[in-house]
C-alpha positions as CSV (number, residue, x, y, z in Angstrom):
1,X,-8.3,-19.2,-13.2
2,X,-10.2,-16.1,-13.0
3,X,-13.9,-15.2,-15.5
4,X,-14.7,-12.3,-16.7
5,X,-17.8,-9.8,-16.1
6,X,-19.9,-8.1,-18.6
7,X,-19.5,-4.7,-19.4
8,X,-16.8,-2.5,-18.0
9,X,-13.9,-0.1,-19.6
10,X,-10.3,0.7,-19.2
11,X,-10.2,4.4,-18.0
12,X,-6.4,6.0,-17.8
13,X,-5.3,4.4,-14.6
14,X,-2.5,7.0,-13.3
15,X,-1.0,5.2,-10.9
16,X,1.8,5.6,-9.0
17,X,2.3,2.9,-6.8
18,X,6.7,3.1,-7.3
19,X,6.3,6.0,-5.5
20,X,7.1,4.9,-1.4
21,X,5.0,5.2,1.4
22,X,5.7,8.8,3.3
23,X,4.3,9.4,7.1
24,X,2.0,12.5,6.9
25,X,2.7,14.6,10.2
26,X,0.3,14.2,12.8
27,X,-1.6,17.9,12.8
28,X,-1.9,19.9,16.0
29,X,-5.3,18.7,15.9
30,X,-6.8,16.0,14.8
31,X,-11.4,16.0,14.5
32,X,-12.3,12.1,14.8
33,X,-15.9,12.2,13.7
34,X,-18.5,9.7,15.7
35,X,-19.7,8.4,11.9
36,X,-17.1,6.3,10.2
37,X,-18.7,3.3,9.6
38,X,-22.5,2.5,8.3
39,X,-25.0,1.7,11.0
40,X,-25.9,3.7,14.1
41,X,-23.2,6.7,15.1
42,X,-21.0,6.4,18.0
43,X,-21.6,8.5,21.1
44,X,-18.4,10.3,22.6
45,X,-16.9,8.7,25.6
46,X,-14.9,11.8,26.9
47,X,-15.9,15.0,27.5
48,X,-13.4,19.0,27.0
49,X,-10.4,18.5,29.2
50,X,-10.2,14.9,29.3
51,X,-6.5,13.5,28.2
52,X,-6.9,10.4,25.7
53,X,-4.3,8.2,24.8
54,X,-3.2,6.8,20.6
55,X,-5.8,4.0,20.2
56,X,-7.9,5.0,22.7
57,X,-11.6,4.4,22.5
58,X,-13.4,7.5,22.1
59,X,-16.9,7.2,20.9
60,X,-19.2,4.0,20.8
61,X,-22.3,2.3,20.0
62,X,-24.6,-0.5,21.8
63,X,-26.3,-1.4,18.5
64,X,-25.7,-4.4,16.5
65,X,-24.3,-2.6,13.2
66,X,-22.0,-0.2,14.7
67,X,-18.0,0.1,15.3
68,X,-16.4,1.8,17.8
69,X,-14.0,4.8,17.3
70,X,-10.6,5.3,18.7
71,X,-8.0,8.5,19.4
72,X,-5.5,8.8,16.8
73,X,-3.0,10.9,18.9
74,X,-2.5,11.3,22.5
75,X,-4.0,15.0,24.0
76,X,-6.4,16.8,25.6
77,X,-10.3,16.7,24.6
78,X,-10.8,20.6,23.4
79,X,-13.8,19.9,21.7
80,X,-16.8,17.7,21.5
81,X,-19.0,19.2,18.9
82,X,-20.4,18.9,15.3
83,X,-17.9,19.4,13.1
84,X,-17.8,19.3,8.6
85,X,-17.7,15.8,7.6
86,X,-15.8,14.1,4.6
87,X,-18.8,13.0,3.2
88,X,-21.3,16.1,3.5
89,X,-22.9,17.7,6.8
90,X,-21.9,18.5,10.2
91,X,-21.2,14.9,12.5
92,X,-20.6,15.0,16.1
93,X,-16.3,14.8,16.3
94,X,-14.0,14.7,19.3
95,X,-10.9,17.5,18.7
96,X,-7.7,16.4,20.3
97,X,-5.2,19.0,20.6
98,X,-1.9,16.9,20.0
99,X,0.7,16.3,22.7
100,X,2.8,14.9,19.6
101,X,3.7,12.7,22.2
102,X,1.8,9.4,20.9
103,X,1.6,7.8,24.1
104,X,-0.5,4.4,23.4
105,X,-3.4,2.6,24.8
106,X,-3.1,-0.8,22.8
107,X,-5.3,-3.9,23.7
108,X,-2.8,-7.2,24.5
109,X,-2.8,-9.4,21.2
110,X,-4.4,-12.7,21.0
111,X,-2.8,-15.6,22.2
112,X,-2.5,-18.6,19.8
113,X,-5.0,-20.0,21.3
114,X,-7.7,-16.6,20.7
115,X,-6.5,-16.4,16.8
116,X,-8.0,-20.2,16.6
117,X,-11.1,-19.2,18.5
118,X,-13.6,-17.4,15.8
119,X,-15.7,-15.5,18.4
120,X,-12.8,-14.1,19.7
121,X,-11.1,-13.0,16.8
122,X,-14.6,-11.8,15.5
123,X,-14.9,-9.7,18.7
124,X,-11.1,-8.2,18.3
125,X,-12.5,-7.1,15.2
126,X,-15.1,-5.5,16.6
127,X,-13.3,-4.1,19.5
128,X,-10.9,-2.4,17.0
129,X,-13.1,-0.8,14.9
130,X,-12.8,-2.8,12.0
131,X,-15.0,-1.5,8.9
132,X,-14.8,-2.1,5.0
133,X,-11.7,0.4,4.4
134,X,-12.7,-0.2,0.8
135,X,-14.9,2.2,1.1
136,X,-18.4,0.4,1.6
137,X,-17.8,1.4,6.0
138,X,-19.7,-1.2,6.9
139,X,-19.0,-3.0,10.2
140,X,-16.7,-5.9,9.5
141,X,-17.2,-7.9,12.1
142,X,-21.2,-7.5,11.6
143,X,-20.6,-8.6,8.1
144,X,-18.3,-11.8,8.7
145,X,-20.7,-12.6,11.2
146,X,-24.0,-12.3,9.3
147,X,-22.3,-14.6,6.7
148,X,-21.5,-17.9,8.9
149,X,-23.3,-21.1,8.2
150,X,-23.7,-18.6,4.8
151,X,-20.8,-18.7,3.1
152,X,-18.4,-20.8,2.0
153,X,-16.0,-18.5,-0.4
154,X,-14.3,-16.0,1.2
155,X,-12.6,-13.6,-1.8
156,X,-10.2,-10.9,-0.5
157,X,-10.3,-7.9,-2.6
158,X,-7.1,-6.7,-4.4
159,X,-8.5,-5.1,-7.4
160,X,-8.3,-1.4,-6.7
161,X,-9.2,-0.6,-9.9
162,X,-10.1,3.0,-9.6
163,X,-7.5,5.7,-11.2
164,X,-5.1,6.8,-9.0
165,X,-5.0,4.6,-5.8
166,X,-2.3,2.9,-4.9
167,X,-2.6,2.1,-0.7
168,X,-3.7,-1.8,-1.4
169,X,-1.1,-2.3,-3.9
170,X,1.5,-0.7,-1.4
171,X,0.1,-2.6,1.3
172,X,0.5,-6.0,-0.6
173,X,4.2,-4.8,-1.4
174,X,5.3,-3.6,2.2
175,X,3.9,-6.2,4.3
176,X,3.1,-9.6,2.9
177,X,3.8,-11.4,5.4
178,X,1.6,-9.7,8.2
179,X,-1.6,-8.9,5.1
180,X,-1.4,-12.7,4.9
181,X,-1.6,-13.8,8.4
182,X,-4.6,-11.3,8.5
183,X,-6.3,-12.7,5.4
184,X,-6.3,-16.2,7.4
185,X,-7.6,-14.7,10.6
186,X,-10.9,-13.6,8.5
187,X,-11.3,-16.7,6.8
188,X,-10.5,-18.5,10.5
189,X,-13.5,-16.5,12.1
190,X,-15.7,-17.0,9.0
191,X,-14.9,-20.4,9.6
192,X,-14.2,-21.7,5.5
193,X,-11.1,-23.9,5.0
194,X,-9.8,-21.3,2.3
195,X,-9.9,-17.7,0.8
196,X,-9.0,-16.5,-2.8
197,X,-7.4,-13.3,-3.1
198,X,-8.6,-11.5,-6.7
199,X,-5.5,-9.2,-7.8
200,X,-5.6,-7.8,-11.1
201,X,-2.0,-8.5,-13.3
202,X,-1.4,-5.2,-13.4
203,X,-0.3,-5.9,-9.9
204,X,2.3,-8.7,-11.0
205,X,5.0,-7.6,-8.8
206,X,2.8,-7.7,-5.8
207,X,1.2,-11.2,-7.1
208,X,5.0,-12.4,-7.5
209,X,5.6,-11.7,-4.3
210,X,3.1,-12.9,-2.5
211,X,2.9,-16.3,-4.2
212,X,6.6,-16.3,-2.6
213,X,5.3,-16.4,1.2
214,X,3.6,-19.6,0.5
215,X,-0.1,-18.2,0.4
216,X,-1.2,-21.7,0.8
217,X,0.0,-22.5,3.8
218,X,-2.6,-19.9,5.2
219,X,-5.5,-21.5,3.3
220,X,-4.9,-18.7,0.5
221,X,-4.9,-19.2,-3.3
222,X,-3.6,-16.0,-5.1
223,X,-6.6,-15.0,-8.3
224,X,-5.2,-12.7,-11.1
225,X,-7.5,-11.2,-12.7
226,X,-7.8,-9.3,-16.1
227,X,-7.8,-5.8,-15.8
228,X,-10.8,-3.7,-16.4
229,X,-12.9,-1.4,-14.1
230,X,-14.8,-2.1,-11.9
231,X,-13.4,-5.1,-11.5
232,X,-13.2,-4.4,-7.6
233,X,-17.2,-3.9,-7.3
234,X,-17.8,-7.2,-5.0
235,X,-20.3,-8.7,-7.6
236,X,-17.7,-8.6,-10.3
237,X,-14.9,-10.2,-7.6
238,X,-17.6,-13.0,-6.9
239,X,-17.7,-13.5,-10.7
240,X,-14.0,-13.2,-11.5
241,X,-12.9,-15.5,-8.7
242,X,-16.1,-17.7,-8.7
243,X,-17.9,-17.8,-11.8
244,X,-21.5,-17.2,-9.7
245,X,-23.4,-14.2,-10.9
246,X,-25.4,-12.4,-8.0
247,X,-29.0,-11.6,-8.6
248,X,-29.8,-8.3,-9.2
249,X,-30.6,-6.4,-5.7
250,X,-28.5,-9.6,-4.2
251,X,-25.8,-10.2,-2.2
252,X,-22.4,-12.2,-2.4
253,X,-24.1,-13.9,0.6
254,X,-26.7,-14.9,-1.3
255,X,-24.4,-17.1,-3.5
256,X,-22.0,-18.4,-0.7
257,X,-19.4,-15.5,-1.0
258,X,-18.1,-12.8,1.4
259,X,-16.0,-9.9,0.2
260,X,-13.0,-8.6,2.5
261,X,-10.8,-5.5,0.9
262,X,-6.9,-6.3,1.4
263,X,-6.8,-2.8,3.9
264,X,-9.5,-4.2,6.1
265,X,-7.4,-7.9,6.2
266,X,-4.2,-5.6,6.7
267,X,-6.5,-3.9,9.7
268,X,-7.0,-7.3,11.1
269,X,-3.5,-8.2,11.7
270,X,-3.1,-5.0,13.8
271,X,-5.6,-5.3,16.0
272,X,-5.7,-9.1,16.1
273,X,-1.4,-9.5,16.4
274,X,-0.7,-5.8,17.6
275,X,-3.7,-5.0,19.9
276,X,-4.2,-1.8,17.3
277,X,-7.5,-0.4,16.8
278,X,-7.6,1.2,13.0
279,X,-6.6,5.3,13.2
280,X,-4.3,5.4,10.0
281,X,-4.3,4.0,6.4
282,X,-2.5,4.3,3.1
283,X,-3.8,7.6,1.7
284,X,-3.5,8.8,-2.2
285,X,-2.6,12.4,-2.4
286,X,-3.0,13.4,-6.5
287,X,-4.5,15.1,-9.1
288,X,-3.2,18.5,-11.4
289,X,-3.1,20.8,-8.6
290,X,-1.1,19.3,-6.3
291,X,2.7,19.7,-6.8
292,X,3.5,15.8,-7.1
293,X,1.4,12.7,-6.3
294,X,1.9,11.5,-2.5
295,X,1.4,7.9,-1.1
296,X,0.8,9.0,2.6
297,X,0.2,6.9,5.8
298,X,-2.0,9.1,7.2
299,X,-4.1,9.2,10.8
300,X,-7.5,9.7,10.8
301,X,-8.8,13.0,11.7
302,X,-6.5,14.8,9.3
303,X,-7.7,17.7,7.6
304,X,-7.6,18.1,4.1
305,X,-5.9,21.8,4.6
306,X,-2.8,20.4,6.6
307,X,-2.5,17.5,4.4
308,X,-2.4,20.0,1.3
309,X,0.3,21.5,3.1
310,X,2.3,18.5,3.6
311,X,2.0,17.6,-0.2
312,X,3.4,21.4,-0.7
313,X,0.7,22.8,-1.3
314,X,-1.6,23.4,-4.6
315,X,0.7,24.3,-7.7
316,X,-2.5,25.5,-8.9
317,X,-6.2,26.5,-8.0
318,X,-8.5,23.7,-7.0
319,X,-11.2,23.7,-9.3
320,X,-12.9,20.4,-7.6
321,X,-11.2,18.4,-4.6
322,X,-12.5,14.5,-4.7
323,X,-12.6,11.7,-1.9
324,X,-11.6,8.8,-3.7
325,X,-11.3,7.9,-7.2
326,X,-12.3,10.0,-9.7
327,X,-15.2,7.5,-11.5
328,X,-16.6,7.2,-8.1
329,X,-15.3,9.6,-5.5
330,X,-17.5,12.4,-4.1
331,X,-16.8,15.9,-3.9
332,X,-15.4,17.6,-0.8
333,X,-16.6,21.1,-0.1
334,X,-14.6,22.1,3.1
335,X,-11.1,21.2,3.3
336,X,-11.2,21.4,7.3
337,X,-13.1,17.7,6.8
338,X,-10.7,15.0,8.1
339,X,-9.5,12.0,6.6
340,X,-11.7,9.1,7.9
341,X,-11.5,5.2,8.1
342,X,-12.7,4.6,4.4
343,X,-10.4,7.5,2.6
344,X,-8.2,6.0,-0.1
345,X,-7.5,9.0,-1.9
346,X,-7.9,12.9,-1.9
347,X,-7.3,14.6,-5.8
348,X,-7.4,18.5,-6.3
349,X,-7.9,18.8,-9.9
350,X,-7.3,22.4,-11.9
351,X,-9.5,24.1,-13.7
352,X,-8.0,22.2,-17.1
353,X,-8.8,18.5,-15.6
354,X,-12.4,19.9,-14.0
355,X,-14.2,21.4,-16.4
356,X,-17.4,19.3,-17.1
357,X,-17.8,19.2,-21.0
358,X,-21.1,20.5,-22.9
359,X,-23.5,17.6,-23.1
360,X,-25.5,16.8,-26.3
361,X,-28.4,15.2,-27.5
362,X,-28.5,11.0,-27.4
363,X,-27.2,9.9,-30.4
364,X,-28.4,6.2,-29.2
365,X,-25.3,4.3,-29.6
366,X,-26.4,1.9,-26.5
367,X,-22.6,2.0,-25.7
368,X,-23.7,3.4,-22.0
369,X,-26.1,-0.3,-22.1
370,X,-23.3,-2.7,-23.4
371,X,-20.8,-0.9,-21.1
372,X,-22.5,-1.5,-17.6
373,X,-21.3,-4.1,-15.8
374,X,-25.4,-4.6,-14.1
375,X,-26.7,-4.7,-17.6
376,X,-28.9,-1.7,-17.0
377,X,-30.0,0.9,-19.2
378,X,-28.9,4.3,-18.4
379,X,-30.4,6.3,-21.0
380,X,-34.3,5.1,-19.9
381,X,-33.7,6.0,-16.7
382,X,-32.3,9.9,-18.0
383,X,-35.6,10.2,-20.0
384,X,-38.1,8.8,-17.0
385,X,-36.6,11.5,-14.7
386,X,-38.0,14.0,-17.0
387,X,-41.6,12.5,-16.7
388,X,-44.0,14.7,-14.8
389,X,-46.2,12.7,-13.3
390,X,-44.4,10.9,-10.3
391,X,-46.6,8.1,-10.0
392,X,-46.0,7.3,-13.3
393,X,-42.0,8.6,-13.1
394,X,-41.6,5.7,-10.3
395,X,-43.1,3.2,-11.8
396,X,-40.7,3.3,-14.5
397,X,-37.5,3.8,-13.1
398,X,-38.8,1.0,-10.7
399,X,-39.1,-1.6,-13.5
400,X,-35.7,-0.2,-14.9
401,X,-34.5,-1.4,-11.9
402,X,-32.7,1.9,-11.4
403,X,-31.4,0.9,-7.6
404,X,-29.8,-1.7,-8.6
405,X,-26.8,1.3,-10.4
406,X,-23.9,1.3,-8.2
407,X,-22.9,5.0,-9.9
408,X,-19.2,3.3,-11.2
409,X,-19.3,5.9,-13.7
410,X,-19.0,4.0,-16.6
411,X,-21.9,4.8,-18.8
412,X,-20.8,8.7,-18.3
413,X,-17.4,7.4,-19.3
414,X,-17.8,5.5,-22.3
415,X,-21.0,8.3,-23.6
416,X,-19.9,10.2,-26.7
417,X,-22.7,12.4,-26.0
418,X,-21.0,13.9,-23.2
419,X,-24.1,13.5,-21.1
420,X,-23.9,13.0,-17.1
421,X,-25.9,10.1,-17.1
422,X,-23.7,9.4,-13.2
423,X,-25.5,12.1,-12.4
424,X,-29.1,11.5,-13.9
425,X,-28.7,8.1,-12.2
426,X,-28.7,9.6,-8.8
427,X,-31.5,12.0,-9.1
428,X,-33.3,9.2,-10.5
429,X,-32.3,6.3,-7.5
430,X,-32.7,9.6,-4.6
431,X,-36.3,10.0,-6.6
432,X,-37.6,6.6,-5.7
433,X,-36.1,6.3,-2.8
434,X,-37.9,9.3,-1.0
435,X,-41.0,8.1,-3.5
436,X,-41.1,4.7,-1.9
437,X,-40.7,6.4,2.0
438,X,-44.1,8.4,1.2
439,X,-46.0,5.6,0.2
440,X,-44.8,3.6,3.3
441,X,-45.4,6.8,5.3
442,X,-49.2,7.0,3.3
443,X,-50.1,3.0,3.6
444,X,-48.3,3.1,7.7
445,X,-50.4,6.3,8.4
C-alpha cells in the first residue's frame, strides 16, 4: 500500500523508456572534474604525463563528506587544470587523452563473507565513489552511515518522475537481478532487516518484473505508487511508502527513513560484486533540437559537444540546453562541460519549446499554494522580494519559511499568470541566505 502527498501535478511526461540502451563512444578526451559529489573537492592524484588506468582513482579527499574520483578511460594525464563545470564555474579537472584502449584497474569484489560485514561494504562504497546519482551528490556512504542506530526504513527510490528520464526505469528493466542484490547490500550496511522500493505504476513492466526475482528473498517489498510529480522528492517517498510526514526543514532521518535512488543501489552492485568504481550511468539525450531522443550509457567526463554529435547532431538551433529534467534541471552554458556522476539527462530545446511566456499580474487563484507539495506560499514570497528594506525583506521570507522550497517547479507550472515564481523563489532563498551569513559575520565580528 502506498499514501499520497499533498500537492503536486501531472506535467507531460515524454518518456521514452522503449527506446534501448546505446553505448555513447568514449571521446578522445575525457575532463573528470575534482567536484562531483557535495562536501569538500577532491585533490588530483596525478600530475601531465602520467598514464591512468579505467577505474583508476584520480582525485581524493581526507574529509569526512567527500568521495573519491576515478579515470573513466585508460591515457595519458594532458591536463590538470580548471576547467567549465556542468553546474556553473571553472572546477579543477584531470584531461585524459584516450588510448581507446580501456585497460582496467578494478578493486577485487567482496567475498561473501565482506558483503555480510556492514563496515566493509560501507567502505567499498566509499572507496568507489558512491554519491546520490539522483542528483542530490551527496556522499553515500556518509549518508548510510550518518543514519545507523537512526533509521529503521530504508525506501529505494524508483520514482523518476521528472519528464523525460528514463535511465532508472532502464536500469530496473536491464538488470534486475544485479539492482536487487545491490538494493540488499545497502539495507545490509544500514543494518534494517528490509527495504521498500517506491516505483510509480507507470513503471508496471518494470514492477512486473521485479516482483518475478523474488524481491523478498533480499529483504525487499516492491511500493507502487500513484503517479504525480514530484513524487521522487525524498519527503514525498517517506510519505508514499511510510505514511510519516517530515517536519519542515527535517530530514527522512529524523523520522526513521533513509532514501537510496535505484542508480546509486545499481552503483553498489558494481563496486561491491565487480570491484567497479562509478565512471558511467544511464544518460537522457532529448528535447526539440536534437534529431531523436537517445538513452545513452555514457562515461563521465563526456562533453556535451561530442555527445551532441553522437545523437547526430541538433536538427535545430539550441535555444536553451538543460542538465536534467526540465521542472528542475539547470541550464548549461558551455557545451565543453562533461557529463558528471549525477547527470540523468541533457535536453536541447528550439526556440519554439524555449521561449519563456509574458508574465501577468496575480490573479490570486492560490493554485501555486494548493499545488506545492511543502504547503508553502509562493506568491508571498514573490511580493517580499520586492520589499526595500532588507531587514524587514528577511524577516518575512524567513517566517514564510522560504528555504524550506525545493524549486520542483510546480507553482510556475500550475500558474495561469504565467509568472516565474521558480525563479522568484531562488532570488528570494539566495537573499536570506547571504542575509543570514552577514549577520553571523556582524554578531562573529
Amino acid at each position: 500500500m502506498s499514501y499520497k502527498f499533498k500537492g503536486g501535478v501531472h506535467p507531460n511526461y515524454m518518456k521514452a523508456p522503449e527506446i534501448p540502451v546505446t553505448v555513447i563512444a568514449p571521446p578522445a578526451q575525457v575532463v573528470i572534474p575534482m567536484i562531483q559529489h557535495i562536501g569538500a573537492p577532491c585533490k588530483p592524484l596525478v600530475q601531465v604525463g602520467d598514464y591512468v588506468k579505467m577505474y583508476q582513482k584520480i582525485g581524493e579527499s581526507p574529509a569526512p563528506v567527500s568521495a573519491p574520483v576515478h579515470a573513466s578511460v585508460s591515457g595519458k594525464v594532458v591536463a590538470v587544470e580548471p576547467r567549465p563545470h556542468p553546474l556553473g564555474d571553472m572546477i579543477m579537472s584531470v584531461v585524459i587523452e584516450n588510448d581507446f584502449q580501456d585497460t582496467p584497474e578494478l578493486m577485487e569484489p567482496l567475498t561473501e563473507e565482506q558483503m555480510k560485514d556492514p563496515e566493509a561494504i560501507l567502505e567499498r562504497i566509499r572507496e568507489a565513489g558512491v554519491v546520490g546519482m539522483g542528483g542530490a551528490m551527496f556522499p553515500t556512504a556518509v549518508k548510510i552511515r550518518g543514519g545507523i542506530g537512526k533509521v529503521d526504513t530504508l525506501i529505494i527510490n524508483g520514482a523518476e518522475c521528472e519528464p523525460y528520464l528514463n535511465g532508472d526505469h532502464l536500469t530496473m528493466l536491464n538488470f534486475p537481478e544485479q539492482l536487487l542484490r545491490g538494493i540488499e547490500l545497502v539495507r545490509i550496511a544500514s543494518c534494517v532487516d528490509k527495504a521498500y522500493y517506491g516505483i510509480e505504476k507507470n513503471k508496471q513492466d518494470a514492477i512486473d518484473l521485479l516482483n518475478s526475482k523474488n524481491p523478498a528473498q533480499y529483504g525487499i517489498e516492491i511500493v507502487p505508487e500513484d503517479v504525480k510529480y514530484p513524487q521522487g522528492g525524498e519527503k514525498m517517498q517517506v510519505k508514499a511508502v511510510t505514511n510519516r510526514e517530515v517536519k519542515p526543514g527535517g530530514l527522512p532521518s529524523g523520522v526513521g527513513c533513509n532514501v537510496v535512488s535505484t542508480r546509486t543501489a545499481y552503483a553498489v552492485y558494481q563496486a561491491c560484486c565487480e570491484g567497479k568504481s562509478v565512471i558511467e550511468r544511464i544518460v537522457t539525450y532529448g528535447g526539440s533540437a536534437l534529431k531523436a531522443p537517445v538513452n545513452g550509457l555514457t562515461r563521465v567526463g563526456t562533453p556535451f559537444s561530442h555527445i551532441a554529435e553522437q545523437c547526430g547532431g541538433f536538427v535545430k538551433t539550441p535555444r536553451k540546453i538543460v542538465l536534467g529534467g526540465p521542472m528542475m534541471g539547470k541550464c548549461v552554458s558551455d557545451l565543453n562541460a562533461p557529463v558528471i556522476k549525477a547527470t540523468n539527462a541533457v535536453l536541447a530545446f528550439d526556440k519554439k519549446d524555449s521561449a519563456a511566456l509574458e508574465p501577468t499580474p496575480c490573479i490570486h487563484c492560490g493554485r501555486c499554494v494548493s499545488n506545492c507539495p511543502l504547503a508553502l506560499n509562493p506568491t508571498a514570497f514573490a511580493k517580499a522580494i520586492e520589499i526595500e528594506d532588507e531587514a524587514e525583506r528577511y524577516a518575512v521570507l524567513t517566517k514564510e519559511q522560504v528555504s524550506l522550497c525545493m524549486s520542483c517547479g510546480c507553482c510556475s507550472y500550475v500558474c495561469p499568470a504565467h509568472r516565474p515564481l521558480v525563479d522568484y523563489n531562488s532570488e528570494a532563498k539566495s537573499f536570506v541566505r547571504k542575509y543570514k551569513a552577514a549577520l553571523a559575520e556582524k554578531e562573529g565580528g
